[in-house]
Structures are given as structure tokens and as C-alpha cells.
Residue, then its C-alpha position, 0 to 999 in steps of 0.5 A: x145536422x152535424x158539423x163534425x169534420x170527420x163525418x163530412x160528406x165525401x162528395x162535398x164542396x168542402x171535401x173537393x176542395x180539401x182534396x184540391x188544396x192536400x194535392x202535391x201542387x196545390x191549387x189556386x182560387x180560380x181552381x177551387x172557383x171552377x171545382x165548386x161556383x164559389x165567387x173568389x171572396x168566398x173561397x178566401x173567406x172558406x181558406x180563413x174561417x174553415x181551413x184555417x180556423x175551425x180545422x186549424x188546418x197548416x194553409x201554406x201559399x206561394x208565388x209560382x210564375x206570378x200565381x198564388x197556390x194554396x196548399x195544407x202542409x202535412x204536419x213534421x212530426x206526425x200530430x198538429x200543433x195547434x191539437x187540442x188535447x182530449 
């Protein structure tokens, strides 16, 4: 079974909520909650261990009327910083 993050499925849990968290707005943990059945611990445990540190992916969030909203930012200058290069 292969891990790769370029060959994920497209109707996967993991790309909804990809998809959910690359929108203009964001999303928040009930968001995600109702996109995939996740409780909200593990939906904070997915934002830390696979958005943030096995797709070292840029995870900005912000208080907008008292509610928590995640989002990835798009890199500045068209590359991640945190790239490894090859």
C-alpha cells in the first residue's frame, strides 16, 4: 500500500479535507467533523501529524466571531520552505 501524498485518492477522507482547509475561507473542526465522522481530537491530531508534519504543509488559523478557522497558506514565492531538496 503506498503512502505517497501525490497518488492520494481523490475521494479520500484526507483529500476532502484538504480541499476543505485550501478553501478562501477555511474551515473549522465542526466543518471537517461533518465532512468526514472524525471525532474533533482527531481531526486536531490529522491538522498536526499529516497537514503539518508528514506534508509540511503552511497550517494558518484565526479567531473570526469567536470561531477557530484553519486554513493552509499558499506559499509567497511559489516553493515550500520547509522542501527538501532532491
Amino acid at each position: 500500500m503506498s503512502t505517497s501524498t501525490s497518488g492520494a485518492r481523490a475521494d479520500s477522507k484526507q483529500a476532502r479535507v484538504l480541499a476543505l482547509l485550501r478553501s478562501t475561507d477555511g474551515c473549522t473542526i465542526d466543518a471537517v467533523v461533518k465532512a468526514t465522522g472524525w471525532q474533533p481530537h482527531s481531526v486536531r491530531g490529522f491538522f498536526a501529524g499529516i497537514v503539518r508534519k508528514k506534508l509540511k504543509l503552511d497550517l494558518d488559523s484565526e479567531l473570526v466571531d469567536e470561531v477557530r478557522r484553519y486554513r493552509i497558506k499558499a506559499p509567497a514565492d511559489g516553493g515550500s520552505k520547509s522542501a527538501k531538496a532532491t
